[in-house]
TIDO-865278 format. One record per residue (C-alpha): residue in one letter; x, y, z. Coordinates in Angstrom, 1 decimal, padded with zeros to 4 digits. Layout:
BEGIN
atom code: a | east: X | north: Y | up: Z
...
***
This chain:
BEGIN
atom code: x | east: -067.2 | north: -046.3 | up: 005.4
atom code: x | east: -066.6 | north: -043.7 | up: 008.2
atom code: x | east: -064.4 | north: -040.5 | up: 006.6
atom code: x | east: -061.3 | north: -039.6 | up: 007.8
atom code: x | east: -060.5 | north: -036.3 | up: 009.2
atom code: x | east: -056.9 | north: -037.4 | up: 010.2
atom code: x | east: -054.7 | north: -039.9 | up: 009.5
atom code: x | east: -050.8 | north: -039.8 | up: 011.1
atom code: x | east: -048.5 | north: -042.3 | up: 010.0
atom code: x | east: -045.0 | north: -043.4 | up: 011.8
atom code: x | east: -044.6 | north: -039.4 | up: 013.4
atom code: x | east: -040.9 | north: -038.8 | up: 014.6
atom code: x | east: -039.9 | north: -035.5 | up: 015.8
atom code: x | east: -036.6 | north: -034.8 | up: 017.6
atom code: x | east: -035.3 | north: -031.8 | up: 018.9
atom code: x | east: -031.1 | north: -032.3 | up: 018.3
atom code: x | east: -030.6 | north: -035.8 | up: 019.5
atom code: x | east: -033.5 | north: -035.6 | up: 021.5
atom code: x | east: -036.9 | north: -037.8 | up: 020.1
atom code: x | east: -040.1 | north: -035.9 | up: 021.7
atom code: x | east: -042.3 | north: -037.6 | up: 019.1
atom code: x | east: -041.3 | north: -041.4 | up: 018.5
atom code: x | east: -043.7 | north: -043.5 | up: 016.1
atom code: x | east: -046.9 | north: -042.2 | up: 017.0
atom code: x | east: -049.7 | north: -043.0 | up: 014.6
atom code: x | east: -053.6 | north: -042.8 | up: 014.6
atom code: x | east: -056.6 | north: -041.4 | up: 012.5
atom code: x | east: -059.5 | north: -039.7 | up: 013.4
atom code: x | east: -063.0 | north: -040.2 | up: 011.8
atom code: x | east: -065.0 | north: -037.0 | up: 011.3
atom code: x | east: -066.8 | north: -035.5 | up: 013.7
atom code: x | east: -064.4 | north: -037.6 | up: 016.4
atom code: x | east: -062.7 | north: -035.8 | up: 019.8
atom code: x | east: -059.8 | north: -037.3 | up: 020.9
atom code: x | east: -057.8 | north: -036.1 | up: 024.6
atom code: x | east: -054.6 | north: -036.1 | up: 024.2
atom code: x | east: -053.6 | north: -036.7 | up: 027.7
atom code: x | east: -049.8 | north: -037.4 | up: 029.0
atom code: x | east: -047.6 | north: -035.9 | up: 032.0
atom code: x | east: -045.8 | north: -032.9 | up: 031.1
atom code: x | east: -043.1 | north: -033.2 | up: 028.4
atom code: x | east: -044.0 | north: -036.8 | up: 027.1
atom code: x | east: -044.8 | north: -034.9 | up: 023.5
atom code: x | east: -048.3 | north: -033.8 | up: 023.4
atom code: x | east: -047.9 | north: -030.5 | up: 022.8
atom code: x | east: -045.4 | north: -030.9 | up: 019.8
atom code: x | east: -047.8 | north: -033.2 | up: 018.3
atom code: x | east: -050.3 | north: -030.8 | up: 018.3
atom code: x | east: -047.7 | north: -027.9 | up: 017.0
atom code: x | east: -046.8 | north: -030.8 | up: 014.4
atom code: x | east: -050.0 | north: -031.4 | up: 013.0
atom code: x | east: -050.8 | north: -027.5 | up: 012.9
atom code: x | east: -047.2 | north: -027.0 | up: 010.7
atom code: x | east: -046.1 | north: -024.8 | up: 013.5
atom code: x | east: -043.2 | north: -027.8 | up: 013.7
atom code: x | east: -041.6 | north: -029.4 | up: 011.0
atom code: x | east: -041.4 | north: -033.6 | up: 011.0
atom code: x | east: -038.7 | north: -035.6 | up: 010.6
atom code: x | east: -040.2 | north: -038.6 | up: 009.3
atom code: x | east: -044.0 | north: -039.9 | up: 008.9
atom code: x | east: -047.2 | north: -039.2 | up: 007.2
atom code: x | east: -049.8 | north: -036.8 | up: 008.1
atom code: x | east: -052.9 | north: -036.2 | up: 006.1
atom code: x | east: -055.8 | north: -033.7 | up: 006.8
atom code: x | east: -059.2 | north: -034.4 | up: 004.6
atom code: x | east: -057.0 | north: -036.7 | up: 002.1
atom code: x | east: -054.6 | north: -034.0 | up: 001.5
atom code: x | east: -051.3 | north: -034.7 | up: 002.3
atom code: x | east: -050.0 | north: -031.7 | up: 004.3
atom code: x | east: -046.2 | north: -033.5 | up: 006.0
atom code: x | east: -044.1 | north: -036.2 | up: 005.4
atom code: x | east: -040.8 | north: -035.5 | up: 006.5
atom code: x | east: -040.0 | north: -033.6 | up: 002.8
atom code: x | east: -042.9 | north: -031.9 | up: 002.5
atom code: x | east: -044.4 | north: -029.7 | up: 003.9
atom code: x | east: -047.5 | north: -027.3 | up: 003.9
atom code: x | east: -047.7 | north: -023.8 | up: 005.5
atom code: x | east: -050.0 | north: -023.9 | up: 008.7
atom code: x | east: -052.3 | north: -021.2 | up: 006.7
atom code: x | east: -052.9 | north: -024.0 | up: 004.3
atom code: x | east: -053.4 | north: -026.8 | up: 006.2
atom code: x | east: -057.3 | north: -026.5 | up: 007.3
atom code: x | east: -056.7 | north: -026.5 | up: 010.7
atom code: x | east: -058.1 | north: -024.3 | up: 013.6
atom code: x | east: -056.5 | north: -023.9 | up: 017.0
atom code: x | east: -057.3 | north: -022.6 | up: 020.5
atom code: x | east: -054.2 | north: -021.2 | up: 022.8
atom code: x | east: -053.9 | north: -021.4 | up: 026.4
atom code: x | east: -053.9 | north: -018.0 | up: 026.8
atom code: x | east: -056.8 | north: -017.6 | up: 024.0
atom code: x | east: -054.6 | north: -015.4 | up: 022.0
atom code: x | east: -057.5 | north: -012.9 | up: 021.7
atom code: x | east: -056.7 | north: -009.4 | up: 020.1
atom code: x | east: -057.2 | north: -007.1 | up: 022.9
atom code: x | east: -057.9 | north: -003.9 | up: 020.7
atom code: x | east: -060.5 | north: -005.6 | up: 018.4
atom code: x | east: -064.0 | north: -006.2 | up: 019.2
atom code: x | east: -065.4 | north: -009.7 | up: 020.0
atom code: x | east: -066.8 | north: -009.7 | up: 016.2
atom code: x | east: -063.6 | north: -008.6 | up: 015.0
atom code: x | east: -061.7 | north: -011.0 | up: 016.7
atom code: x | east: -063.8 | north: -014.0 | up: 015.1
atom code: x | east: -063.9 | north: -012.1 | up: 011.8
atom code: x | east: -060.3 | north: -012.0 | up: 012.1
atom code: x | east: -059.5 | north: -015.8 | up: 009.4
atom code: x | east: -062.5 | north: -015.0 | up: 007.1
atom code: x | east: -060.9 | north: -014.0 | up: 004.3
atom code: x | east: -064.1 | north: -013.0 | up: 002.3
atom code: x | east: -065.4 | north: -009.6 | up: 003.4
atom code: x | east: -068.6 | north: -010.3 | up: 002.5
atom code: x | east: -069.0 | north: -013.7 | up: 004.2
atom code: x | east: -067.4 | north: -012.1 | up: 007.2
atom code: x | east: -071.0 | north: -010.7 | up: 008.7
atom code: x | east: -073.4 | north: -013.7 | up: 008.5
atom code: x | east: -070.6 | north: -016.2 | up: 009.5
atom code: x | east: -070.0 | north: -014.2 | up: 012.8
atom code: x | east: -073.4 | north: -013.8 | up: 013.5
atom code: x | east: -073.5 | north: -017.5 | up: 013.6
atom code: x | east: -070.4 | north: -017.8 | up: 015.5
atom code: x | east: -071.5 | north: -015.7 | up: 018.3
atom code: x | east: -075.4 | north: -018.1 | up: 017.9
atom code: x | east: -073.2 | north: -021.0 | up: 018.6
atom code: x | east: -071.7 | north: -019.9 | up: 021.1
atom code: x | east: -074.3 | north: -018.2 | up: 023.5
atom code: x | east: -072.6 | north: -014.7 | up: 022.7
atom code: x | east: -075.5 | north: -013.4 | up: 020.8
atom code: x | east: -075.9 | north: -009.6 | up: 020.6
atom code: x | east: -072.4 | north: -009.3 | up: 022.4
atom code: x | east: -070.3 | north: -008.2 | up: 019.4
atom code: x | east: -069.8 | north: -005.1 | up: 019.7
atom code: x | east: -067.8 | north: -005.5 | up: 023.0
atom code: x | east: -064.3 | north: -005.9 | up: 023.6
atom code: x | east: -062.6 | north: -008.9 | up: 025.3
atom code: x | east: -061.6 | north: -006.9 | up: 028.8
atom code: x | east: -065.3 | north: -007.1 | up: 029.5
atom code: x | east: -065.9 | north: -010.7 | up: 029.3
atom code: x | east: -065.6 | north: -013.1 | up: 032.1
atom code: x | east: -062.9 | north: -015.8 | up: 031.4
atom code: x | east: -065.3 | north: -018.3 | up: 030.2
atom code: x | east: -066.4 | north: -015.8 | up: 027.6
atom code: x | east: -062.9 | north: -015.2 | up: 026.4
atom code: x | east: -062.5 | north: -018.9 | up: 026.0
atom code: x | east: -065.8 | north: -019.2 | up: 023.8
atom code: x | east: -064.8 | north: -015.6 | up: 021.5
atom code: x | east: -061.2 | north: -017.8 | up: 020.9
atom code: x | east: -063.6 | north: -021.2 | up: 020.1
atom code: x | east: -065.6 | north: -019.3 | up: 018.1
atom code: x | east: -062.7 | north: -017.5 | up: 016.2
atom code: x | east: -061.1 | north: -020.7 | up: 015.8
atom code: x | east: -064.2 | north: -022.5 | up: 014.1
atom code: x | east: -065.6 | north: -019.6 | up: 011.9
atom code: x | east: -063.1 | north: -020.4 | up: 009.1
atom code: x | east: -064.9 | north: -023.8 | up: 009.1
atom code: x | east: -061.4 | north: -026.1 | up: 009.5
atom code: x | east: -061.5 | north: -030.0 | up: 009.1
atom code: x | east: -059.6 | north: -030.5 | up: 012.5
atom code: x | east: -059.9 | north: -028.4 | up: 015.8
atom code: x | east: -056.3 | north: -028.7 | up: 017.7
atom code: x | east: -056.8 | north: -027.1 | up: 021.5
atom code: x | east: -053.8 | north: -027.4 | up: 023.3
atom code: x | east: -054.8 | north: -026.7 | up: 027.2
atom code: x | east: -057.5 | north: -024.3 | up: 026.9
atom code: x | east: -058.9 | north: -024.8 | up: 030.6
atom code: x | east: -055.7 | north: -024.4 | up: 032.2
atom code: x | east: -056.1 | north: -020.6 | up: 032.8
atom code: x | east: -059.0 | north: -021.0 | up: 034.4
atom code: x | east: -059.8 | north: -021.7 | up: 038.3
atom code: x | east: -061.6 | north: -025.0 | up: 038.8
atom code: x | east: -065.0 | north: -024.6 | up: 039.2
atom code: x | east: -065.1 | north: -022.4 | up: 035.9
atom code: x | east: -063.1 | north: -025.0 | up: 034.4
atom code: x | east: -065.7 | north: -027.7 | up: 035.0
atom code: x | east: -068.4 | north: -025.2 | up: 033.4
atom code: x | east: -066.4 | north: -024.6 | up: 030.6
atom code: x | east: -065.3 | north: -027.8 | up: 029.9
atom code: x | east: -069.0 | north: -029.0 | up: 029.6
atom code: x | east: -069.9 | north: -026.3 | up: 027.1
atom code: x | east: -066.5 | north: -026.3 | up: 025.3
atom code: x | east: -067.5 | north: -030.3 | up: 024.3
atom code: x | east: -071.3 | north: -029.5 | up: 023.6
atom code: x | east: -070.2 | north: -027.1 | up: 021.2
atom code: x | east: -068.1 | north: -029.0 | up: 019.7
atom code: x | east: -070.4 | north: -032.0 | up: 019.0
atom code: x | east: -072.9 | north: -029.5 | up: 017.6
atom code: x | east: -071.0 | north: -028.3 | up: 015.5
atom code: x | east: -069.7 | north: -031.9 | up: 014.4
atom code: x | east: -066.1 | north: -030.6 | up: 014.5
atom code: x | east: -063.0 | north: -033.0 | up: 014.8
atom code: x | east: -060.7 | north: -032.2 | up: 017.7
atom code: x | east: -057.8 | north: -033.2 | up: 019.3
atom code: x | east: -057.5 | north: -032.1 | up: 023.2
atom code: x | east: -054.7 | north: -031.8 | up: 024.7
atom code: x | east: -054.6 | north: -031.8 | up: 028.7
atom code: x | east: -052.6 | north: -033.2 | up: 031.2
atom code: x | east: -056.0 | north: -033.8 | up: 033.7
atom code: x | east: -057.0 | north: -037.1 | up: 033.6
atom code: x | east: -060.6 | north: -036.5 | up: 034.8
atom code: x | east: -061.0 | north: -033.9 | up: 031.8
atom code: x | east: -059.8 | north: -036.1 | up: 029.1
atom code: x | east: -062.3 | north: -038.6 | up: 030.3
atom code: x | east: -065.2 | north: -036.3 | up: 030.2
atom code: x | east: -064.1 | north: -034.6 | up: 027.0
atom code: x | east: -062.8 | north: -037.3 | up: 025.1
atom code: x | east: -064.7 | north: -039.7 | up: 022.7
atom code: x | east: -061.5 | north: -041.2 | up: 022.7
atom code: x | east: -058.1 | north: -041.0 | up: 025.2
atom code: x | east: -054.7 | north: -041.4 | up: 023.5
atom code: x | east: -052.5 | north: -041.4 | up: 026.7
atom code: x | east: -048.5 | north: -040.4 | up: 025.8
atom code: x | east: -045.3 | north: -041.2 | up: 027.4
atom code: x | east: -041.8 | north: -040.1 | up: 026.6
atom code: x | east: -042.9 | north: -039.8 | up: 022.8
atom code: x | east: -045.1 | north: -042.5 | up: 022.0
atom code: x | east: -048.4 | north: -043.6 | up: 022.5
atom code: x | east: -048.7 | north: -045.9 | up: 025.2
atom code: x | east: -052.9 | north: -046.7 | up: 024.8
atom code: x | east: -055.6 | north: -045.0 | up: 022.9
atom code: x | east: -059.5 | north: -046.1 | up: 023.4
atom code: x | east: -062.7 | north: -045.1 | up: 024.8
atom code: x | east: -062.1 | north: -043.5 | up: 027.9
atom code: x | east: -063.6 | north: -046.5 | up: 029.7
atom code: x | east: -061.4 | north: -048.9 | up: 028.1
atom code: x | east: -058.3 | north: -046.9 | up: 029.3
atom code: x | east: -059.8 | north: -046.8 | up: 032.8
atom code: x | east: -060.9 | north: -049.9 | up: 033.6
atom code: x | east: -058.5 | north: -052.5 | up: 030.9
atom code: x | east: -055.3 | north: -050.5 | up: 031.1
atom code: x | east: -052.6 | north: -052.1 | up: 029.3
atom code: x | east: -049.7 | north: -051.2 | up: 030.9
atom code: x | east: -048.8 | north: -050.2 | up: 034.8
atom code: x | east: -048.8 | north: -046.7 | up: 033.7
atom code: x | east: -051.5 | north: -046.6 | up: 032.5
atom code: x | east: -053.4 | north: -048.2 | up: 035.7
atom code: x | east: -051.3 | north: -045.5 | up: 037.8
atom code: x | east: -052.0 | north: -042.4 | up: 035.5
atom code: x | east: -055.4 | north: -043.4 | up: 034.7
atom code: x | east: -056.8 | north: -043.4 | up: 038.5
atom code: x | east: -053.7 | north: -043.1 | up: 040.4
atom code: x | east: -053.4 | north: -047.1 | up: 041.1
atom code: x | east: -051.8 | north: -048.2 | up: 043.5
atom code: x | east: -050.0 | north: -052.2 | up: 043.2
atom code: x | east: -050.6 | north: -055.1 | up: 045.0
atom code: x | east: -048.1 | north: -058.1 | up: 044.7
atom code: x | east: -049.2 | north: -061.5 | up: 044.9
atom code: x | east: -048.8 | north: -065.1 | up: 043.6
atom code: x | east: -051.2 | north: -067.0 | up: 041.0
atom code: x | east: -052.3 | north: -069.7 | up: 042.5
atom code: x | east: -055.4 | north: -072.2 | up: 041.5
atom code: x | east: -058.4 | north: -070.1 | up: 043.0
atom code: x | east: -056.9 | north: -067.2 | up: 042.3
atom code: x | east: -054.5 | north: -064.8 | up: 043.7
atom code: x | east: -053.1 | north: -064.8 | up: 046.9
atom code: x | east: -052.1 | north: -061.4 | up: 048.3
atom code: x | east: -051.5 | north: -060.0 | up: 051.8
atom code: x | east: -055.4 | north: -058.9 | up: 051.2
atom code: x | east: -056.4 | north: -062.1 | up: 051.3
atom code: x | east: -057.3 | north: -064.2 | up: 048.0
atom code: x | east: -058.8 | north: -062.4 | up: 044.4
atom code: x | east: -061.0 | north: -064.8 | up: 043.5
atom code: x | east: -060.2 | north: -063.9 | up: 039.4
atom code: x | east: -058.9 | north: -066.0 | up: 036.6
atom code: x | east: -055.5 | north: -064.4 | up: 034.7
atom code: x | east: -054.5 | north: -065.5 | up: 031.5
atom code: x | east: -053.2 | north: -069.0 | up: 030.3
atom code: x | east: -049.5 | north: -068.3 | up: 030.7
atom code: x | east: -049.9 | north: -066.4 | up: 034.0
atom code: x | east: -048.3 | north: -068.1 | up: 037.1
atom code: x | east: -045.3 | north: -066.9 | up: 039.4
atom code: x | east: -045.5 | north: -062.9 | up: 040.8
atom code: x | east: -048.1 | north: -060.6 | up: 039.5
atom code: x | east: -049.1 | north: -057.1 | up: 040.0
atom code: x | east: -052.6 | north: -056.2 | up: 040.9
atom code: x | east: -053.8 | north: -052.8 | up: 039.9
atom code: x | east: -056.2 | north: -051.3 | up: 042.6
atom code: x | east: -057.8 | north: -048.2 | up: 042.9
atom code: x | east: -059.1 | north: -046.6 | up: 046.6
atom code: x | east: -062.7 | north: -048.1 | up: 045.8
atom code: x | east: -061.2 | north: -051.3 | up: 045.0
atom code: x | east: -061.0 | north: -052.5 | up: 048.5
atom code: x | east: -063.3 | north: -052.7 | up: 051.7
atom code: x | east: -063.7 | north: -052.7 | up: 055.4
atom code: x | east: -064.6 | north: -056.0 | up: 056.6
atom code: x | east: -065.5 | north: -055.2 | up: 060.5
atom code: x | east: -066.4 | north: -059.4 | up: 060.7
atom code: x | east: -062.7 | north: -060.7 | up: 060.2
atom code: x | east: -059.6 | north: -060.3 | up: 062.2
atom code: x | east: -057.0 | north: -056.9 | up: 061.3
atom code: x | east: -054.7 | north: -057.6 | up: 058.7
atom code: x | east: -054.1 | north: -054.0 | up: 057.9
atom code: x | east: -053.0 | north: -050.7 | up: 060.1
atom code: x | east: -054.1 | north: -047.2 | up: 059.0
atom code: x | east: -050.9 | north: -045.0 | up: 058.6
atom code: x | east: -052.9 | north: -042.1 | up: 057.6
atom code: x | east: -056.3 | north: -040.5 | up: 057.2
atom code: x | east: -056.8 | north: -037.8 | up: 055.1
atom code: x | east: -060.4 | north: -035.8 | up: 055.0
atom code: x | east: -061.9 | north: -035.0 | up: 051.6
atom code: x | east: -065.5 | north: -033.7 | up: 052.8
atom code: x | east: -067.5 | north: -036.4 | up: 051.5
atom code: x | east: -065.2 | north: -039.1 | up: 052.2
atom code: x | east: -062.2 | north: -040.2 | up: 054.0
atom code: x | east: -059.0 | north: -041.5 | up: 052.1
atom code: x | east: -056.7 | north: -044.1 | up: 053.8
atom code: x | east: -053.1 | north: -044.9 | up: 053.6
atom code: x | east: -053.5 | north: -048.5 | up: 055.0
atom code: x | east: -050.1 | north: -050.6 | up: 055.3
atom code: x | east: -050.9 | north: -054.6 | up: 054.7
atom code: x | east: -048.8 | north: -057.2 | up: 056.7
atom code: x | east: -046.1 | north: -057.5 | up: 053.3
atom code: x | east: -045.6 | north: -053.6 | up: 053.7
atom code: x | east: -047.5 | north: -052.6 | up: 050.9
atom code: x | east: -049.1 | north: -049.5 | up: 051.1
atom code: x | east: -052.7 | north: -049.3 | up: 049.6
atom code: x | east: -055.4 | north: -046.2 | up: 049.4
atom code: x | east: -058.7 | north: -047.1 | up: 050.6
atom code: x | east: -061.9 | north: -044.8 | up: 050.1
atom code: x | east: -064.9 | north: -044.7 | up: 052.8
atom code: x | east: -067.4 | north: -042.8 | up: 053.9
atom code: x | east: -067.0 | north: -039.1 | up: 055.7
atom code: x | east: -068.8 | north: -040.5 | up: 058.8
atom code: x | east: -066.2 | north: -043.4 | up: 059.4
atom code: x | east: -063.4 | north: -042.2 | up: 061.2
atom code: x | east: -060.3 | north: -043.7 | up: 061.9
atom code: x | east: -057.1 | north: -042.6 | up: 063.4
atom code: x | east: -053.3 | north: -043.7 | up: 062.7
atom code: x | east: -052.4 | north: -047.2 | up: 064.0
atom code: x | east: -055.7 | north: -048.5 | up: 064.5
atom code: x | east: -055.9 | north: -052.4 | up: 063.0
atom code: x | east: -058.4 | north: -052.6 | up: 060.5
atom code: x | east: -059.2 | north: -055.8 | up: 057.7
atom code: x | east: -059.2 | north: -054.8 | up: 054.4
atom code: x | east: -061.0 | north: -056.9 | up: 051.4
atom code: x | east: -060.8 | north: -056.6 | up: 047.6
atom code: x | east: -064.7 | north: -055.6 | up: 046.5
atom code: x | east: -066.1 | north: -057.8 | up: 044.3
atom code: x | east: -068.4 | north: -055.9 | up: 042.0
atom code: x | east: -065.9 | north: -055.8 | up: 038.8
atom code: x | east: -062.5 | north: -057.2 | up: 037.8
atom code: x | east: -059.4 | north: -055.5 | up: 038.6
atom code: x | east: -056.5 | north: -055.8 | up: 036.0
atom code: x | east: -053.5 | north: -057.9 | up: 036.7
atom code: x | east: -050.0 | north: -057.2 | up: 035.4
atom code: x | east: -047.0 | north: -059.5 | up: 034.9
atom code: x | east: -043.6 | north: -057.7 | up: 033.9
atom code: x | east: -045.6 | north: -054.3 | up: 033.3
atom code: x | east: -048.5 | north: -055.3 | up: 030.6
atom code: x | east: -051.9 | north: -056.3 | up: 031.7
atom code: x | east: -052.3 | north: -060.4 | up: 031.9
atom code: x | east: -056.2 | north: -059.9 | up: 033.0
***
């Protein structure tokens, strides 16, 4: 049987009359990284702030390494707790070297030298002690707070938007190593981010909040491409929604007709989530689509296309095809994988 790092039981957490955390429960298996990925204010954050004991719960369970640390009574000081955690802002000691910043949890003096030494191994800072942080690049920074973080050897990591200081194509750099790191070191993490495309490439798995509770948590490819609700579909990939009526070969939409089976109670309206490589240009068939807008993205072009019911749609194609506002064009779902299908808001697919 797989260990445990984590289990969370029933979490409630209000602020006044307020709930920001409302039932959420999961458990993480050593070694696991789960992205913690929501719009802003859904909860994240005080999840993570609960399970460090910077927050007090209301009601639930939480449980580090088999130790009860919180449930609603008790509760044990964040010191205690065996947890590690990276800031935004890094929280780095300016006035301390980068060894003394990483030294800064050990508690044993004597433990303090070889355990930075491998710190600043794991991290690609070897022989870069002795400086202090205003002469590290921001990616450096990020790795001195990692490594600080990890040296006191916690059973959970909690990072709570560590990227987000960062300008983007650093961001992607760091994000690569951050997760490398972490998987060498076989450390359990939570990850909290509000990017979608970052919790997909971080994640082992994506717990996806909204207004307090989770609303689906998988592999990142199950959240993608089986989402169980319409907000998932939309925040997963920015859907957009296609109405149309189930019908005996499939689904007849101002698109034409998804050749795709729903479920055995499926039949009336239905929502179909699509994506802007979800549909194609079919140059053989009459328009049944106008382009309202066209918006360059270097190595494509995106299009607003309205169908005949009024339904706006995005549709993805290639930089060298351009097309201007108001020109009649036929659109066509692709063909290559299943799209989900809702019916009052939950996937029917």
């Amino acid at each position: 049987m797989t260990e445990l790092s984590v289990q969370c039981e029933q979490l409630h957490k209000s602020f006044g009359s307020l709930p920001v955390v409302n039932g959420v429960s999961f458990a993480l298996q050593s070694g696991e990284i789960l992205a913690l990925l929501g719009p802003s204010g859904c909860g994240k954050t005080t999840l993570l702030r609960l399970l460090a004991g910077f927050e007090r719960l209301d009601l639930g369970r939480i449980t580090i390494a088999d130790t009860l640390v919180a449930d609603g009574q008790f509760h044990l000081p964040t010191e205690k707790r065996r947890t590690g955690m990276v800031f935004q802002d890094y929280a780095i000691f300016p006035h301390l070297t980068v060894a003394d910043n990483i030294a800064f949890g050990l508690k044993q003096r004597r433990q303090q030298r070889p355990r930075v030494a491998e710190m600043l191994d794991l991290v690609g800072l070897d022989g870069q002690g002795d400086k202090m942080p205003h002469e590290l690049s921001g990616g450096q920074q990020q790795r001195v707070a990692l490594a600080r973080a990890l040296a006191p050897e916690p059973v959970i990591l909690l990072l709570d938007e560590p990227f987000s200081n960062l300008d983007a194509n650093l961001r992607v750099q760091v994000r690569r190593e951050i997760r490398d790191l972490l998987r060498k070191a076989g450390t359990t993490a939570i990850f909290v981010t509000h990017d979608q495309e970052e919790a997909l490439f971080i994640g082992d798995r994506v717990a996806l909040m909204r207004a307090g509770q989770l609303e689906q948590i998988g592999r990142p490819e199950t959240l993608f491409h089986a989402p169980r609700t319409e907000f998932v579909a939309h925040f997963m990939g920015q859907s957009d929604f296609v109405p149309g009526i189930v019908a005996a070969d499939g689904i007849i939409t101002a698109a034409g007709i998804l050749q795709q089976t729903t479920g055995p109670a499926a039949a009336g309206t239905v929502r179909i989530g699509v994506r802007a490589d979800d549909f194609r240009f079919d140059w053989s068939a009459a328009p049944n689509a106008v382009i309202v807008a066209r918006d360059f993205a270097g190595m494509d072009n995106l299009y607003t296309v309205r169908l005949r019911d009024d339904t706006l749609v995005r549709v993805r194609q290639p930089h060298t095809e351009q097309l201007e506002p108001g020109a009649g064009v036929h659109i066509a779902f692709a063909d290559d994988h299943p799209l989900p299908v809702f019916q009052h808001g939950i996937n029917i697919a």
